[in-house]
N, C-alpha and C positions, 0 to 999 in steps of 0.2 A: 585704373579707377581714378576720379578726380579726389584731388585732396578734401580732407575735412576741415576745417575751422570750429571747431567746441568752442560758441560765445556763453560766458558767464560772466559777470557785472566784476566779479575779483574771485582769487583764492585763500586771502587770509583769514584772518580770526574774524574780521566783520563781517565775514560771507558764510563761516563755519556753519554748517549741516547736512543732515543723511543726504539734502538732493544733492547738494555738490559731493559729497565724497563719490555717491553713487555716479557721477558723471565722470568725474575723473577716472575711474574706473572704467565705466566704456570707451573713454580714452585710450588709454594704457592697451584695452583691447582691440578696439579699431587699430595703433600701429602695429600690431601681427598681420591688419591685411592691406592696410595702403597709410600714405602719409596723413599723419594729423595733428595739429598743433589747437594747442589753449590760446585764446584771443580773449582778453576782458574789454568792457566798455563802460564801468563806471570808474573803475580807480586803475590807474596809470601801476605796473609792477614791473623789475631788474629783471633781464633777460625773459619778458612775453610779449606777447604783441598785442598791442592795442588798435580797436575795431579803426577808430580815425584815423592810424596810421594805415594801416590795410588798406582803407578804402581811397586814400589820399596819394598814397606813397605810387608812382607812376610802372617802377619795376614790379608792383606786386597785384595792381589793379588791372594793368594788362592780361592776367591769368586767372581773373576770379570766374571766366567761364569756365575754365577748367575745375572748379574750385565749388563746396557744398560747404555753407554755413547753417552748423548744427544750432538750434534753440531749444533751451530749457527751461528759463528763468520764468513760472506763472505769471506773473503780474507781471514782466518787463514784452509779453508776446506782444501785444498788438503797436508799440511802439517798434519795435524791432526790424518785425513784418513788413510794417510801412517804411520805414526806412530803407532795406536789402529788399524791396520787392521787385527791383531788377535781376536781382544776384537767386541763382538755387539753391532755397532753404528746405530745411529737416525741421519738424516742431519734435523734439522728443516729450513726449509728454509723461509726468511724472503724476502729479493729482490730477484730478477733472474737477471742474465747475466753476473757474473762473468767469465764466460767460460771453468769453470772447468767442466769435470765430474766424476760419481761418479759407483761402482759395482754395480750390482743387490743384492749381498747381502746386503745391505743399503737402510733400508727403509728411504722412505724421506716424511716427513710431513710439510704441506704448508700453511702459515697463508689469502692466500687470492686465487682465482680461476684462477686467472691473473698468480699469481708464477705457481700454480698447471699445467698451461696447457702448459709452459715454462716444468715444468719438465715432466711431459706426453708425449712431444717430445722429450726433450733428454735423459731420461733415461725409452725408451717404457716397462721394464722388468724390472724394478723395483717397488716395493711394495710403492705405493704412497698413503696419506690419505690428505683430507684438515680442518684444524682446524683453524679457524679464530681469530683473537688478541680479549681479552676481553673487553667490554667495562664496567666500572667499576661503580655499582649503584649509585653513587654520582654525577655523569652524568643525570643529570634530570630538567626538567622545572620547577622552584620554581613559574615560575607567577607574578617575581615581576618587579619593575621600573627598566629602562635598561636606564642609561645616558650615555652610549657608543653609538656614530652612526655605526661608521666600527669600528673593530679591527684587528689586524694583528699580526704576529710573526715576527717576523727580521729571525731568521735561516730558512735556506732555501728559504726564499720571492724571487723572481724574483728581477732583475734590474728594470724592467718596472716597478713592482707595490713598489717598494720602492721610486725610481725615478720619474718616472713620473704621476703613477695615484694617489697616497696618496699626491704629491705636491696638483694635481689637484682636490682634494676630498678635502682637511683642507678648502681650505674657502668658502665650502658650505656645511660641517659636522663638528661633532667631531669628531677626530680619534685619537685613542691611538697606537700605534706599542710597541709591547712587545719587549724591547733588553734584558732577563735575565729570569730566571731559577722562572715560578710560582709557590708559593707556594698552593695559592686556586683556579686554575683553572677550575674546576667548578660556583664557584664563582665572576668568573671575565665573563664566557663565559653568563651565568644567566643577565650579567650586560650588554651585546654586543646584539645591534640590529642586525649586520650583520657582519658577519667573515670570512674574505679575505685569502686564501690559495691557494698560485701557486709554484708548487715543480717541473714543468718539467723542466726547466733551468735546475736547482739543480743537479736535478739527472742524466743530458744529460751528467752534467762534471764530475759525478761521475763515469760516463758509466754503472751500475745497475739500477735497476728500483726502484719507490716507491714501497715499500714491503705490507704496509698497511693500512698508513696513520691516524691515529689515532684522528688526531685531528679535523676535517670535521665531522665524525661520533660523538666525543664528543661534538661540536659543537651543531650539528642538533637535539642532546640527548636533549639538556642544552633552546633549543628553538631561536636558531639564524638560520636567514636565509644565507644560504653558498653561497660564489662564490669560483668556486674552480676548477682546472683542473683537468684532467679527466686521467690521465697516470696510469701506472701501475696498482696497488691493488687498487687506487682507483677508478676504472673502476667496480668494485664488487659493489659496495652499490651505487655510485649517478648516481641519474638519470637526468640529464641535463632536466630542463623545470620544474620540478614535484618533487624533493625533494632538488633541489640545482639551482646553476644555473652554465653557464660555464664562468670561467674569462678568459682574455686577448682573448678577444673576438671580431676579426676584428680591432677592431680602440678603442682607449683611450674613446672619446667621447661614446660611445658605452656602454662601461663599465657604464661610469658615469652615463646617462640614465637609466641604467637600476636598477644599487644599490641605485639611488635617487628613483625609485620605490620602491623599495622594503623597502627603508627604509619611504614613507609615508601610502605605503598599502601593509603590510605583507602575505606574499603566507602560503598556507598551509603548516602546521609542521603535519612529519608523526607519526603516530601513536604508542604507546608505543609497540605493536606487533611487529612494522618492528624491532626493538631491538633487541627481546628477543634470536635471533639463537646468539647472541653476547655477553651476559649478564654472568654471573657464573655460573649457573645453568645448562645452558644448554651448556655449553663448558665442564661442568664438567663431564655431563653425555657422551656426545658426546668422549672427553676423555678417559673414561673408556672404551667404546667399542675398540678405536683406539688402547691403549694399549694389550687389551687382544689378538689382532689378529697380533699387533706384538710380544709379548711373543709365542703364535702360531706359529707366522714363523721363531724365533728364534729356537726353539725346531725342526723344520722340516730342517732348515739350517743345524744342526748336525750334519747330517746322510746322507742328500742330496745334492750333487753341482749343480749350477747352472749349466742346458743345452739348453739353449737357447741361440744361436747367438746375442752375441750383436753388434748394429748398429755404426759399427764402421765406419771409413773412407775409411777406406779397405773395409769394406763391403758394402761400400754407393758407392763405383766403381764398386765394381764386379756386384751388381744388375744392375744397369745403365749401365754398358756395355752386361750385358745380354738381356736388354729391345733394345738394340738398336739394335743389332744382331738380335734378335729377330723381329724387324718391318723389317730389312733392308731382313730377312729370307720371309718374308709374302709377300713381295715387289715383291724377285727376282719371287716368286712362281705364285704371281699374274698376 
C-alpha cells in the first residue's frame, strides 16, 4: 500500500479540537495497516514533517507517487487541492457545507452518513467511502455512583441551555458545566446521570455542519442518559425516544420535565453491540478494505482520465433547459 501523509495545518494547543484529535486517531489506526506519518503546513513542529519540506526535499519527492496525501482541514481544502493536484489526495471529510468542490480524481472518505450523502450529491463521480470517528474503549459503563445530576460542556452549548435551562435546572439538580479541556473524560461521564449536548446554534454560525459529534456517543458509551440535538452527523447514531432524547424541545419547561424524569427513572442504555461498527477493531478492519480499493484507483487513475461529465453549473443548465424544451416539445405535439 502507498504511504499516507495526514496534512493538518499543526498539532498544538492552537490547532486543539475534536477534528484533530479525531484525525490523529485514524492515524494511529492507519499504522496497523500501512506506513503514515503527520505532515503540518502552517506552523513548522520538532521531530514532524513539514508539507514544504516534503515537497522540496529531492530524497522524499522522488516517492510521492508512491505516496497518498490525507486532507482534512474544511477551510484549508481548496488551497490544498490546488496546490498537490499533481500528487494522490484523500479529502477526509469531517462537516459538509463549506462550499467548495472537489475532482473525481479525489476520493473523499466521510466520518458520518450525514457528510456521506452531502458529498453523494455533490461530487456524484467521485470514489466516496464512509468511515465513522472511533469511539475509544475507555468509553464504557463502570456501574458506579454518579453524583452529577446534568452535566454539560460550555464549547459549543446553545444560548438557551447555558442561559436559561441550566439557570432553570441548578435549584432542583446538581449541575456541573465543563469551562476547560478534560483530562479523564471518561471518568467524569461514568460520574453524570445525564449529559446535555446542543451544537445546532453553534454550527448554524459556523455555516458547516456537526461532522460527528463525539461526545453524545461517548456519553451513551459511559451510561448517561443524552438530551441532545439531532443536526448533522449526529443524525447517524440517535435515535430520539429510544437511545437519547431531543433537547430545546418546544418550550424550557419541557426540557425540565422531562430530564427530571429521566434523572428519577433512567431509560434504557443501548447495548455494547450498537458500539462495536465504532470501536478499533472494526474501524481498523473496515480501513483496510477502504485503503486497498483506493490504492486500486489510484493505480487505474495512471493510465485512465476521468470521462465522465461532471455536474457542473453549466451542466445543471443545459440539462434543465433540455427538460423543459423537452415538455414544452410533448406539449406543442400534444
Amino acid at each position: 500500500m502507498r504511504k499516507l501523509y495526514f496534512l493538518v495545518p499543526g498539532t498544538g494547543d492552537r490547532f486543539a479540537c475534536g477534528g484533530l484529535w479525531a484525525e490523529l486517531k485514524v492515524l494511529a489506526l492507519a499504522q496497523q495497516i500501512c506506513t503514515a506519518e503527520v505532515v503540518t503546513y502552517r506552523q513548522r513542529e520538532k521531530d514532524t514533517l513539514f508539507l514544504d519540506d516534503v515537497l522540496q526535499d529531492d530524497s522524499l519527492r522522488s516517492h510521492l507517487q508512491d505516496a497518498i496525501f490525507v486532507m482534512s482541514w474544511g477551510f484549508d481544502i481548496p488551497k490544498l487541492a490546488a496546490r498537490l493536484r499533481s500528487q494522490n489526495l484523500i479529502y477526509h471529510a469531517h462537516s459538509a457545507g463549506y462550499g467548495f468542490t472537489l475532482p473525481a480524481q479525489v476520493p473523499i472518505m466521510t466520518v458520518s452518513r450525514n457528510t456521506l450523502g452531502y458529498w453523494g450529491q455533490k461530487a456524484p463521480h467521485s470514489p466516496i467511502y464512509y468511515l465513522p470517528n472511533q469511539i475509544s474503549d475507555e468509553f464504557s459503563n463502570l456501574n458506579g455512583d454518579r453524583d452529577i445530576d446534568v452535566l454539560l460542556q460550555a464549547r459549543k452549548s446553545s444560548e438557551y441551555l447555558l442561559q436559561e435551562l441550566v439557570p432553570a435546572l441548578r435549584s432542583r439538580c446538581r449541575v456541573e458545566v465543563v469551562q476547560s479541556y478534560v483530562e479523564d473524560l471518561p471518568g467524569l461521564f461514568n460520574r453524570a446521570k445525564v449529559y446535555l449536548y446542543d451544537s445546532a446554534e453553534y454550527w448554524a454560525q459556523q455555516g458547516v455542519s456537526e461532522g460527528f459529534g463525539l461526545q453524545p456517543m461517548e456519553a451513551i458509551a459511559c451510561g448517561c442518559q443524552v438530551f441532545s440535538s439531532v443536526n448533522g452527523g449526529l443524525s447517524d447514531y440517535l435515535d430520539p425516544g429510544f437511545n437519547a432524547q431531543k433537547i430545546a424541545c418546544y418550550s424550557k419547561e419541557y426540557d425540565i420535565q422531562r430530564i427530571l424524569k429521566a434523572l428519577e427513572k433512567p431509560s434504557h442504555v443501548p447495548p455494547e453491540s450498537f458500539f462495536e461498527e465504532y470501536r478499533g477493531e472494526a474501524i481498523v478492519e473496515k480501513l483496510g478494505a477502504i485503503l486497498k480499493d483506493m490504492n486500486d484507483f489510484f493505480d487505474h487513475k495512471q493510465n485512465h482520465p476521468s470521462n465522465i461529465a461532471p455536474l457542473t453549473s453549466a451542466r445543471l443548465l443545459q440539462l434543465n433547459t433540455q427538460r423543459i424544451l423537452g415538455k414544452l416539445k410533448k406539449k406543442l405535439m400534444g
